[in-house]
C-alpha positions in Angstrom: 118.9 115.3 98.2 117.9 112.3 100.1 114.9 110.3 98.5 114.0 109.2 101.7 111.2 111.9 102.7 109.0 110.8 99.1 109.4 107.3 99.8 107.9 107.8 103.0 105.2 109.9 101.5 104.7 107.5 98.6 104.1 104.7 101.2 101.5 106.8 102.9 99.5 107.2 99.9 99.4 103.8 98.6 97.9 103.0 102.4 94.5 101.8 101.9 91.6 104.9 102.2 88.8 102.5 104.0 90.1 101.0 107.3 89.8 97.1 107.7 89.4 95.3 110.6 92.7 94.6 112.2 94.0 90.8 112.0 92.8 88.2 115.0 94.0 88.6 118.2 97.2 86.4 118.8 97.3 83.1 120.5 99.2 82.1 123.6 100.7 79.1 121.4 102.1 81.1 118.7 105.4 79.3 118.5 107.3 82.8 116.5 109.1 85.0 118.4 107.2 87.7 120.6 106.9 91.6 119.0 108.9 94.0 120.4 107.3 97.2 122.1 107.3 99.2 119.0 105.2 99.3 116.7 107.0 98.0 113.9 106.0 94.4 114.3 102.9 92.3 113.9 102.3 89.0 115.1 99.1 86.8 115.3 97.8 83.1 114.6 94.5 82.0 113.0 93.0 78.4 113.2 91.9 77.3 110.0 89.4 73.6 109.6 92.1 72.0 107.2 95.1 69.6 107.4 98.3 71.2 108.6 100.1 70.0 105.0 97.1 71.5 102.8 97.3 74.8 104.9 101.4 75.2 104.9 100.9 74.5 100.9 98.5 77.4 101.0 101.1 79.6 102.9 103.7 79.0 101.0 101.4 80.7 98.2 100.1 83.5 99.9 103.7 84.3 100.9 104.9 83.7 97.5 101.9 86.0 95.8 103.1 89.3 98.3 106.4 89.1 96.3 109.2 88.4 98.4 112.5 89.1 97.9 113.4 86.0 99.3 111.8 83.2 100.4 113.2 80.1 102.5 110.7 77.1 103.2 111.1 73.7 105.1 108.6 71.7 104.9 109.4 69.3 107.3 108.7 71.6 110.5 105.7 73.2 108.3 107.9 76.9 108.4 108.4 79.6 106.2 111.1 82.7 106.0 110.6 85.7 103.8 111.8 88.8 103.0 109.7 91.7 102.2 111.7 95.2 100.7 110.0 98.4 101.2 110.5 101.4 99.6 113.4 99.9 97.8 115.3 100.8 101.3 113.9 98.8 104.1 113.6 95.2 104.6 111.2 93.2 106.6 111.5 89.6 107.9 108.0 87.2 107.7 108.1 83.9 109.4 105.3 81.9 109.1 104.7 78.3 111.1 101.8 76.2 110.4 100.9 73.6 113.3 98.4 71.2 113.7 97.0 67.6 112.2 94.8 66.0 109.6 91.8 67.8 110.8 92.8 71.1 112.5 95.5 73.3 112.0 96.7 76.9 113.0 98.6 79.2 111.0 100.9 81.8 112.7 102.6 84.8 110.9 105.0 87.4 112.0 105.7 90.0 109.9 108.7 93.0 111.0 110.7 95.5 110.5 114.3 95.2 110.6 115.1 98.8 111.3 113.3 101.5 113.0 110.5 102.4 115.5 107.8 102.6 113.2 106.1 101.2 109.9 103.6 103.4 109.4 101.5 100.3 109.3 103.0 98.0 107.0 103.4 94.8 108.6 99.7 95.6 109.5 98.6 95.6 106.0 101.2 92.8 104.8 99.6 90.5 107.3 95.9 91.1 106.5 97.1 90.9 102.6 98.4 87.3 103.7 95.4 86.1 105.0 93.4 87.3 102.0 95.8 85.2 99.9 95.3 82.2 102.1 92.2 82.3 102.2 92.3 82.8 98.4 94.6 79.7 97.9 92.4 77.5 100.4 89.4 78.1 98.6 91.2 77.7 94.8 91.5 74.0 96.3 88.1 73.3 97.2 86.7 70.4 95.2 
């Protein structure tokens, strides 16, 4: 008997019961790779008022707090590679690049499915779970 069909249903039920507002709009400059029509992908960037090295410190965090499976960073282009496995079947890539300066910087996540059409909304809720944690980490390091 394939444990396939409770997975899925397990994953359904740990979805959260209140909606929340979907992640920010993505920008034009996002340097990740574009989503593919299905809807097993989500991509977006948010600016933050922070230095570019403070921010990519704080992604590395947030990324590292989700859990990944694995987790590649280079700090010298300000990028990050995870991997994310879902119902101990599926695995999903998250890249993260942090651009910017001193001053400004933007942080730019794409989170996706390696296999299949759809998610049932869990790169959705992996990406708004990573902001919370950045947001989280950035605050942590206010003086």
């Amino acid at each position: 008997m394939s444990l396939l069909p409770g997975l899925l249903s397990a994953l359904l039920l740990l979805s959260p019961s209140m909606p929340e507002p979907s992640t920010p709009p993505d920008s034009t400059d996002n340097p990740l790779p574009a989503c593919p029509d299905s809807p097993n992908c989500e991509r977006t960037s948010r600016p933050y008022a922070t230095s570019a090295d403070r921010l990519f410190e704080a992604a590395q965090e947030a990324l590292t707090s989700l859990g990944p499976t694995a987790l590649e960073v280079s700090p010298e282009t300000h990028r990050c590679q995870a991997v994310y496995r879902v119902a101990l079947v599926f695995k999903d890539d998250v890249d993260v690049a942090v651009t910017g300066d001193d001053e400004a910087a933007t942080v730019h996540i794409r989170s996706a499915s390696r296999v299949g059409y759809s998610d049932l909304g869990v790169n959705d809720r992996r990406v708004r779970r990573f902001f919370r944690a950045l947001d989280e980490a950035l605050a942590a390091a206010q003086p």
